[in-house]
C-alpha positions, 0 to 999 in steps of 0.5 A: 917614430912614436906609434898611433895609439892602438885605439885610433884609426889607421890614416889614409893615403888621403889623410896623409896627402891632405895635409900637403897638398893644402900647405903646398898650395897656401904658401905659393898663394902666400907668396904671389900675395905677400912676396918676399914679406911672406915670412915675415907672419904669412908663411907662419899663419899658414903652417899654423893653419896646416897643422890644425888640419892635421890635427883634425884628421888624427881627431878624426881617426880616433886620437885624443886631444890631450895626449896627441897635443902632449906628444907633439909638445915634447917633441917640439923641445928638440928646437928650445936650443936653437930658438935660444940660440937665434935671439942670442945670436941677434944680440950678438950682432948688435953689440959687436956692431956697436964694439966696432968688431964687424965694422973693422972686419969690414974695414979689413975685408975692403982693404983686403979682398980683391972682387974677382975672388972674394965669393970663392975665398968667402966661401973657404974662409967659412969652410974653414971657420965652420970645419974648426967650431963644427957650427953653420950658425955660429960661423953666419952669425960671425964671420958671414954677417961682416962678409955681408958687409964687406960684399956690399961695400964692394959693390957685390952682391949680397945675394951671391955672397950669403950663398958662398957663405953658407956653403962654406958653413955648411961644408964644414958643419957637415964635416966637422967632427964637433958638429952636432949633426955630423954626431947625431947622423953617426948615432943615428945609424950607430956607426964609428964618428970617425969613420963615418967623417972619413965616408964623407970626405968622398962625396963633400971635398968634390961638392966644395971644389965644384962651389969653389970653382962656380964661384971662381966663375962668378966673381971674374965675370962679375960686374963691379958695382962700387968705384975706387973713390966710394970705397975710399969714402966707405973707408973714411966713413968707418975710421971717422965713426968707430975705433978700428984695430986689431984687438977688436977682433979678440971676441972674435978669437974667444967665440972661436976658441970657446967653441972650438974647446966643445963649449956648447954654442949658446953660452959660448954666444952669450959669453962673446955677446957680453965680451961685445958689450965690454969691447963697446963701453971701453973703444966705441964711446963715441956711438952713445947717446949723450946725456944717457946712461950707457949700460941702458943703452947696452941693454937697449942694443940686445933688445931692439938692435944697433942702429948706425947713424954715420950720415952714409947712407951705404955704412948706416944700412950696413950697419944697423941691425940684430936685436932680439925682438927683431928675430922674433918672427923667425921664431914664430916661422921656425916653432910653426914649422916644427909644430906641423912636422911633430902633428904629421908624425904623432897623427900617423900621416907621416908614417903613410907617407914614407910607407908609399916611399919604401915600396919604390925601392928597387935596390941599392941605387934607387934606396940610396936615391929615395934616402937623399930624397926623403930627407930633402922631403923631410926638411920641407914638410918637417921644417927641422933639419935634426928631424930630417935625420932622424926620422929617415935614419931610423926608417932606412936602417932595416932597407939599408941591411936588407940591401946589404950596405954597410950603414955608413952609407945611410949615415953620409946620405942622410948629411949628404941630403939632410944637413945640406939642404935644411938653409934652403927652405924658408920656414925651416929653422936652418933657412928662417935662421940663416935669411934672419942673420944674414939679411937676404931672403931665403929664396933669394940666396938658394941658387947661388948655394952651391955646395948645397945644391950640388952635394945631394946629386952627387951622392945619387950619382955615387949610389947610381954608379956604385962608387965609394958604397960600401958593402955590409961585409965592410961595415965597421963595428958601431962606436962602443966609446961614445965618440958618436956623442948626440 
């Protein structure tokens, strides 16, 4: 953590619970006024208000207004990527709409998926397609956004299936060898990627067999909303106003294999983005406009989004949507976010508050607990998952030596806790992201997050029961080869 200038006062416990205690209260008025319009400017305003008030009590403490507003800037560059990224991504939806990419992945899903299993096999499907890229966000971004519309041609819910999605995303995204949280956790806490990989094996394969097995249980007792003939139509519908085949899913092949060859995932989004594009003006002609020029019409789809016009009230609502601009409010909520979390950790109050923490700590168990807790914390306060690993990581290291555990055992807690649960706040840049790409409000999706909700407990329970801890006689040297890549 950045220090407090040495001229500045120390911050308050007060000072520190301020902050907090106003944030927490303004958005439960937030939302009991605005509902689930909440993040769509009040959330923002908010957190943007919460965030002077941190800035005032470092002011008041003796820090100067121009370095303090510096240091949270820099700080705030760690998001440029992801916000990059999140306009890309709604670019990306629009044009494979308009390519016929999504609905063929529709067509096939229909065709396909049988309702009694399609949350589970939702969510091994995202599983493997994230564990393969080592990206949450790019497999929502694809794979999840025609499952969306795949679950509600059959009559599923949506909600349900953004939470099979997402646990699968994020089972994979934690696992992964090329993800970039799996990578920066191990170089965090400077222990061996590999090792640290396997370490999590046994806390994440017993998570996603509970969430596969929870939504084995849903599905079979879920009741089915859409008829044999609505499905027919559905189907008819979408051959009668797209060009449907499987080489329309290539994009969808090259987006895998680009990320899968470690290309980073904005060019490897814009790349697919423009094969969407080219796939659009060559096979989907038909969804034009006459008498205008296509190529404007392409530009017009990354800016305002794909707006389907079949005349089925069910495929038009599927099928209209992503756009730049429209992601333009999960930006302001994700920047106002990271903007309060660098405030309270550049003012100091941050470092108060996980003072109070460290002194709860009783032993191995109650420090592996305060650990998952503290990154749940992070996400909520901090609104940035890298940030919830980060900080905590470097906090703990010391404890976690004190303590005699080897670090891998921070290294998985902080993924076991950090990674998982980032989906599941509403201004977090993972929760903003995923509710913008996957159409479902963040607090709507989160009880059915299964493997998110259930992979912290189960690393408390390990921690409590002293299984799979690995003591610091164990440790494994850090990685000298740069496998631990950030």
């Amino acid at each position: 953590m950045t220090p407090v200038p040495a001229h500045a006062k120390a911050a308050s416990l007060f000072d520190a619970l301020l902050p907090l205690l106003f944030l927490i209260l303004a958005l439960v008025i937030s939302l009991l006024f605005f509902g689930a319009e909440a993040s769509y400017g009040p959330n923002q305003l908010v957190l943007m208000l919460a965030s002077v008030l941190v800035l005032l009590i470092g002011l008041k403490n003796g820090q100067h207004w121009p370095a303090l507003v510096k240091d949270i800037f820099a700080g705030m560059s760690i998001v440029i990527t992801p916000c990059l990224i999140l306009l890309t991504v709604g670019m990306l939806i629009a044009l494979w709409i308009a390519a016929g990419i999504v609905p063929t992945l529709i067509y096939y899903g229909v065709r396909l998926m049988d309702p009694s299993w399609f949350y589970a096999a939702a969510c091994l499907l995202c599983a493997i397609v994230s564990l393969s890229i080592g990206s949450s966000w790019t497999t929502a971004a694809s794979v999840g956004v025609a499952l969306m519309g795949t679950a509600a041609a059959l009559g599923l819910s949506v909600e349900i299936t953004a939470g099979a999605i997402i646990s699968g995303a994020y089972f994979g995204d934690k696992m992964s060898p090329l993800s970039d949280t799996t990578n920066l956790a191990a170089a965090v806490v400077e222990v061996d990627l590999l090792v640290h990989v396997r370490h999590m094996i046994w806390t994440g394969a017993p998570a996603l067999a509970c969430a596969l097995l929870l939504f084995l249980v849903v599905g079979v007792s879920s009741v089915v909303d859409a008829e044999a003939e609505s499905l027919i139509q559905t189907l008819q519908f979408l051959e009668q106003n797209f060009t449907l085949g499987w080489y329309l899913l290539l994009p969808l092949l090259l987006l895998l294999a680009l990320v899968v060859k470690k290309m980073p995932a904005l060019p490897a989004l814009l790349l697919a983005s423009l094969a969407g594009a080219v796939f659009a003006l060559l096979f989907q002609p038909q969804v034009f406009a006459a008498g205008s020029s296509m190529f404007l019409q392409v530009w017009f789809f990354c800016i305002y989004g794909f707006e389907s016009m079949t005349g089925n009230v069910v495929l038009d609502e599927l099928l209209s949507g992503g756009g730049a601009i429209n992601m333009i409010s999960t930006l302001w909520l994700i920047l106002s976010a990271v903007f309060f979390g660098g405030a309270m950790e550049k003012t100091g109050l941050l470092q108060v508050l996980m003072g109070v923490i460290l002194k709860m700590v009783s032993g191995p168990s109650s420090l592996i607990t305060t650990t998952v807790l503290t990154c749940i914390g992070a996400n909520i306060v901090m609104g940035d998952q890298y940030i919830a690993i980060v900080l905590p990581g470097r906090m703990y290291r010391a404890a976690f030596r004190q303590y005699k555990l080897a670090p891998v055992n921070l290294s998985r807690a902080l993924e076991d806790s950090a990674t998982v649960t980032s989906p599941l706040v509403p201004w977090n840049t993972c929760g903003a992201f995923m509710a913008a790409t996957l159409g479902v409000a963040t607090l709507d999706y989160l009880p059915y997050c299964f493997f998110n909700l259930v992979m912290p407990l189960i690393s408390i329970l390990y921690g409590m029961l002293d299984f799979r801890i690995l003591p610091l006689a164990e440790e494994t040297p850090a990685n000298t080869s740069g496998q631990a890549r950030v």
